[in-house]
C-alpha positions as semicolon CSV with decimal commas, in nm:
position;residue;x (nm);y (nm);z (nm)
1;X;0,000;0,000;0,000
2;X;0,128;0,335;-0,094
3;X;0,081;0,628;0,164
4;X;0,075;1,023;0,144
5;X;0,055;1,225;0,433
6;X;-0,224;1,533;0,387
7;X;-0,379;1,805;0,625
8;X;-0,709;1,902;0,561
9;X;-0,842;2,281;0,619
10;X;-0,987;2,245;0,950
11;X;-0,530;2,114;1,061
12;X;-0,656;1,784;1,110
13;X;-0,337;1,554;0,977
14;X;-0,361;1,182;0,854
15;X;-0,233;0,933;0,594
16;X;-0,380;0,867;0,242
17;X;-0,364;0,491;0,195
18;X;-0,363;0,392;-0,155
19;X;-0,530;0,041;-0,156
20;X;-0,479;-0,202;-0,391
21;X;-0,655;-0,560;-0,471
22;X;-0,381;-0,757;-0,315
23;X;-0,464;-0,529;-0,010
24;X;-0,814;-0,578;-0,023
25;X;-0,871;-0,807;0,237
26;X;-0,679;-0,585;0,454
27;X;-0,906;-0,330;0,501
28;X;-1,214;-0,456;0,386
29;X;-1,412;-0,483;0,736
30;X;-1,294;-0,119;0,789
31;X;-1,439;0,008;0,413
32;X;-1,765;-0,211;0,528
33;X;-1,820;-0,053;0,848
34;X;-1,810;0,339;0,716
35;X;-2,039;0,203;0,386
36;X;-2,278;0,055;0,631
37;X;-2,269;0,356;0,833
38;X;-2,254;0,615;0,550
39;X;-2,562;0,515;0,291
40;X;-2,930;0,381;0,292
41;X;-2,947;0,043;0,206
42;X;-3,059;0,165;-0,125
43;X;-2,739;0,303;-0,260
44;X;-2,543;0,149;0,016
45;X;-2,241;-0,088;-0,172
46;X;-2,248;-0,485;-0,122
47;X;-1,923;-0,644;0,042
48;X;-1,946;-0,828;-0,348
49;X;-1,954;-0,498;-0,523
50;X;-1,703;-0,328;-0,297
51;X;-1,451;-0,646;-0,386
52;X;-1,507;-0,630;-0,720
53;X;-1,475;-0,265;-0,781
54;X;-1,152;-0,260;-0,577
55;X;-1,030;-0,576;-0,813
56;X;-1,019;-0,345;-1,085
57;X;-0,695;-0,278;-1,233
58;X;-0,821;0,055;-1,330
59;X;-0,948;0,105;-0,991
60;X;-0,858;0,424;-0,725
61;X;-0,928;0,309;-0,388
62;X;-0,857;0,499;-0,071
63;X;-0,861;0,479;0,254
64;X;-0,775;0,771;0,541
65;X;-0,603;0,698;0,840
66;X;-0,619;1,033;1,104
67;X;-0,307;1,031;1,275
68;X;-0,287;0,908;1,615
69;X;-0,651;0,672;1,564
70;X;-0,673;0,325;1,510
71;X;-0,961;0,292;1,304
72;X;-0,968;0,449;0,946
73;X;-1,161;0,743;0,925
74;X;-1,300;0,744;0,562
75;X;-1,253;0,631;0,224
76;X;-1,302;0,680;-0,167
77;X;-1,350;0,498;-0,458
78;X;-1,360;0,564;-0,843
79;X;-1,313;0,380;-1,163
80;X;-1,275;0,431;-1,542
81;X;-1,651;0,537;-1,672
82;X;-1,654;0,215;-1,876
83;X;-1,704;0,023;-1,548
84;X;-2,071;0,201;-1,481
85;X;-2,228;0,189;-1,795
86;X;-2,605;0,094;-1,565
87;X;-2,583;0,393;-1,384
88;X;-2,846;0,664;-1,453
89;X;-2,635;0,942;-1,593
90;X;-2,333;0,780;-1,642
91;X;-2,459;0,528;-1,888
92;X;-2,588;0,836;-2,101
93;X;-2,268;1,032;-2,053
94;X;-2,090;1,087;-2,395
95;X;-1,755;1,025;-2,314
96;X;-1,903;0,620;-2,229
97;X;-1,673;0,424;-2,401
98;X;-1,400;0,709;-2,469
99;X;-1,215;0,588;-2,166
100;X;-1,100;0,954;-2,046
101;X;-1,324;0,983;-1,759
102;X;-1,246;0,835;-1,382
103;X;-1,615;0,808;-1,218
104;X;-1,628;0,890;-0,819
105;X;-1,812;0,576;-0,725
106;X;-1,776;0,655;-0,345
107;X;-1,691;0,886;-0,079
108;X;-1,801;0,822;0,286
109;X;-1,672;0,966;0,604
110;X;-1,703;0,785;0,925
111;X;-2,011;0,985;1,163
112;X;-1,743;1,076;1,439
113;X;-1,519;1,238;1,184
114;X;-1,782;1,440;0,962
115;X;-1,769;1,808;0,898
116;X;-1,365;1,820;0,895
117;X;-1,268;1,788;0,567
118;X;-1,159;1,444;0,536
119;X;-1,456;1,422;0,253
120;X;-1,319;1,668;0,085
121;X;-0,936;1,620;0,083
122;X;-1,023;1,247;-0,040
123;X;-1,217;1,383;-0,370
124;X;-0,922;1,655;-0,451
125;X;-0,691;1,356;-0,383
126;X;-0,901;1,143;-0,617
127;X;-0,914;1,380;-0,876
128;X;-0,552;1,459;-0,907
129;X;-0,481;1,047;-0,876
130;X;-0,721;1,047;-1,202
131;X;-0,518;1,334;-1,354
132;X;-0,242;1,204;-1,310
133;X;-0,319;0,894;-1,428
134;X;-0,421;1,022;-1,779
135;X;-0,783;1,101;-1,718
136;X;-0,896;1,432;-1,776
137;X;-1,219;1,396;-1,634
138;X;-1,365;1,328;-1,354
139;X;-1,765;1,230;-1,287
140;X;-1,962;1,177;-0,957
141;X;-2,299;1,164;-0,855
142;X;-2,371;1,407;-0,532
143;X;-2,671;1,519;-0,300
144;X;-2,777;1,819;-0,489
145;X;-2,779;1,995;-0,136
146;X;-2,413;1,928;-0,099
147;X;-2,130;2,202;-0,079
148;X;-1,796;2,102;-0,268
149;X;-1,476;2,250;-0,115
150;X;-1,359;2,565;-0,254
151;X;-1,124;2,409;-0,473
152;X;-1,314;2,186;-0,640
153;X;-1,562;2,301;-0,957
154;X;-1,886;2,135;-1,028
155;X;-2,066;2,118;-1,368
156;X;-2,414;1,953;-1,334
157;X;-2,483;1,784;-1,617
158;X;-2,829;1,581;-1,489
159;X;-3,024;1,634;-1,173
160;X;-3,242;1,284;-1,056
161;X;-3,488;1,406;-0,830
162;X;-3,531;1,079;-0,638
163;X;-3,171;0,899;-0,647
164;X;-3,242;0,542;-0,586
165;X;-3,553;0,593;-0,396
166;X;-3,377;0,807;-0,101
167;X;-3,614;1,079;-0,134
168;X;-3,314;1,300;-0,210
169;X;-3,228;1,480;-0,542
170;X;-2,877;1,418;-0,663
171;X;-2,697;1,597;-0,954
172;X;-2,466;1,384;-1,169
173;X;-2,169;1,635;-1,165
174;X;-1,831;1,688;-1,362
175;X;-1,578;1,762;-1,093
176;X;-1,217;1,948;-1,138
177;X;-0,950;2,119;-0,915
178;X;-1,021;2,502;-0,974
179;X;-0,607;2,443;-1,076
180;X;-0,702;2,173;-1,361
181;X;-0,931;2,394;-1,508
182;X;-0,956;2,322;-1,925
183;X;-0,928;2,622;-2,146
């Protein structure tokens, strides 16, 4: 596993863990416990669907570790576009099948560490990973209610007023860093 210390905006100080299949198994009771916590049952990730999107060659998974706790604090997944081609919004998107677009499956934040940025630092992390890694684009579906960090940009490109039966409205969203921006 391949670590990178970060410090979000609110001076709280932890470890990126870049998790890969092999490590899996690892950490997959500690992904499983902020899922379950995180989502309705509705949108809430199986333990299969977790494995198998973290199996994925193409796959960004990872996991944050607050310094001086023993239980990981959050995590994030994406994956190459390609790999959602059922999802409402991403299966009409028309870079599908371009292969230049990393899609945010996941974000989740354990309850006891909410409202400190770790949610936040993980998607700018994610999105430079993606960048890096020859994507120039990067996808998510969000609440519609929710407020990105400042240095992220958000381009709605479909609202679904009743995401998965949550009652909620959520916006399927191109995300950048305000840095990445594309002329």
């Amino acid at each position: 596993m391949i670590s990178r210390r970060f410090r979000t905006r609110t001076w709280l100080v932890g470890q990126f863990i870049r998790v890969t299949a092999k490590d899996w198994h690892r950490v997959k009771n500690h992904i499983l416990r902020i899922e379950r916590a995180s989502f309705v049952h509705s949108i809430m990730g199986s333990e299969h669907s977790l494995t198998e999107a973290a199996s994925s060659p193409t796959a960004i998974t990872l996991l944050v570790v607050v310094e001086r706790c023993v239980q990981p604090a959050a995590y994030a997944m994406a994956n190459k576009l390609e790999e959602f081609d059922d999802l409402p919004g991403a299966k009409d998107d028309l870079h599908q099948g371009h292969e230049d677009t990393m899609y945010l499956s996941s974000v989740a934040v354990a309850r006891e560490w909410r409202k400190r940025g770790l949610g936040s630092a993980l998607e700018r992390e994610v999105i430079t990973i993606a960048h890096n890694n020859g994507f120039p684009r990067i996808t998510a579906h969000i609440r519609s209610s929710a407020h990105l960090d400042n240095h992220i940009t958000k381009s709605v490109l479909h609202t679904f007023p009743n995401w998965y039966g949550t009652g909620e409205a959520f916006d399927y969203v191109e995300l950048d860093l305000k840095s990445h921006q594309h002329d």
